[in-house]
C-alpha positions in Angstrom: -4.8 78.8 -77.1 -2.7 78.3 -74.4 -2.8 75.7 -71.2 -2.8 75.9 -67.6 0.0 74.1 -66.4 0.0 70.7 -65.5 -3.4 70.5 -66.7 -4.6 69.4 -70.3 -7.8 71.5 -70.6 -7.6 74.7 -72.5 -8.0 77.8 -71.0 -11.0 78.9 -72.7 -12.8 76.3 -71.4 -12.2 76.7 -67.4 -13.0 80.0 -68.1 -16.4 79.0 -69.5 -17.4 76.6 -67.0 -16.7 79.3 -64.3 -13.0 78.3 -63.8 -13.1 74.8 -62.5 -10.7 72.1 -63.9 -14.1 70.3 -65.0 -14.4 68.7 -68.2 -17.0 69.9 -70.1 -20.1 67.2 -69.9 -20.7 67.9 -74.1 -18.3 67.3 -76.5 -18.7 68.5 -80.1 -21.0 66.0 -82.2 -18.1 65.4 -84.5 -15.9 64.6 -81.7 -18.4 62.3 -80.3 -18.9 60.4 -84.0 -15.6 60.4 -84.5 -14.6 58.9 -81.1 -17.8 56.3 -81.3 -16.5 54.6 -85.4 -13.2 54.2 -83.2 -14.7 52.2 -81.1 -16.4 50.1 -83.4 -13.4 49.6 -84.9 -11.4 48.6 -82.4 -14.6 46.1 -81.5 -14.6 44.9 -84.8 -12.0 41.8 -84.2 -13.4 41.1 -80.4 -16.7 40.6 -82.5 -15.3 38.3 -85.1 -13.7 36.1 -82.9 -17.5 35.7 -81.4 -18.8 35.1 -84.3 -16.0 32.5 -85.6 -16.8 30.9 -81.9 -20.1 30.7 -82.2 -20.7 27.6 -84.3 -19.0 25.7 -81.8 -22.3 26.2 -79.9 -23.8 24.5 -82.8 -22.3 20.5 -81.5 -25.2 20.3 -78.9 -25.9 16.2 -79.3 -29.8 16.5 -79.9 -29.5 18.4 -83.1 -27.6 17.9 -86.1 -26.1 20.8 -88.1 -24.6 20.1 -91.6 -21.0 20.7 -92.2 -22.0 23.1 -95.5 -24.2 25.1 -93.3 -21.0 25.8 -91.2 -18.7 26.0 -94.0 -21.5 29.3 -95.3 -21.8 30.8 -91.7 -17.9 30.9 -91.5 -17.4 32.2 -94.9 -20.0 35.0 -94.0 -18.2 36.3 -91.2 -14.8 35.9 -93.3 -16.4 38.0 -96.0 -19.0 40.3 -93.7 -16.2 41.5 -91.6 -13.7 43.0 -94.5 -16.6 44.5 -95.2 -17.5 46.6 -92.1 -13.8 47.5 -92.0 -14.4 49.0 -95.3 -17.4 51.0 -94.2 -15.8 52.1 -90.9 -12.7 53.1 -92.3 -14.6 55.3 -95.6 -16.6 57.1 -92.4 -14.1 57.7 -90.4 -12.1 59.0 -93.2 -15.4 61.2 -94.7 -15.6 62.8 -90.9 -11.6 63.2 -90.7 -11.6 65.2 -94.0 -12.3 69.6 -93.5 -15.1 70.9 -95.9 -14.1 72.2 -98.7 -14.6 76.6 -98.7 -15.5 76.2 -102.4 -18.4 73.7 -101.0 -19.8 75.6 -98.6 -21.3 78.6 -101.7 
């Protein structure tokens, strides 16, 4: 497949949206899974840090929150966020791995 020049869209498909330099609107659903667990996992710390921050929320004057009950919620986030690296990383690695020919019988 080759490239027009100075351009990074294929051929193929200029030729099949009636030769514009138009992206196409659709991109493959893998693509678009595959693109979408990045994201999440390049989210993942901005979302920790929110989560470490939130008990300082918590100091409002007119309520008291126990130290233990802080101690758990910031233990939770230490542990739950390994976690959903874990399960981000095992899909993105399922989708980045080519079916097997011997699977598909």
């Amino acid at each position: 497949m080759s490239q027009q020049a100075g351009n990074d869209i294929p051929e193929d498909l200029t030729e099949k949206t009636g030769g514009s330099d138009k992206i196409p609107l659709f991109v493959e659903r893998q693509t678009y899974r595959r693109r979408r667990l990045v994201d999440a996992a390049r989210a993942l710390p901005v979302l920790g840090i929110l989560l470490w921050l939130l008990p300082l929320l918590w100091a409002v004057p007119e309520t008291s929150t126990r130290a233990s009950t802080g101690l758990i919620y910031v233990f939770a986030v230490w542990l739950g966020l390994p976690v959903i690296a874990g399960v981000l990383i095992h899909a993105m690695n399922r989708r980045a791995q080519p079916p097997h020919p011997e699977d598909e019988t």
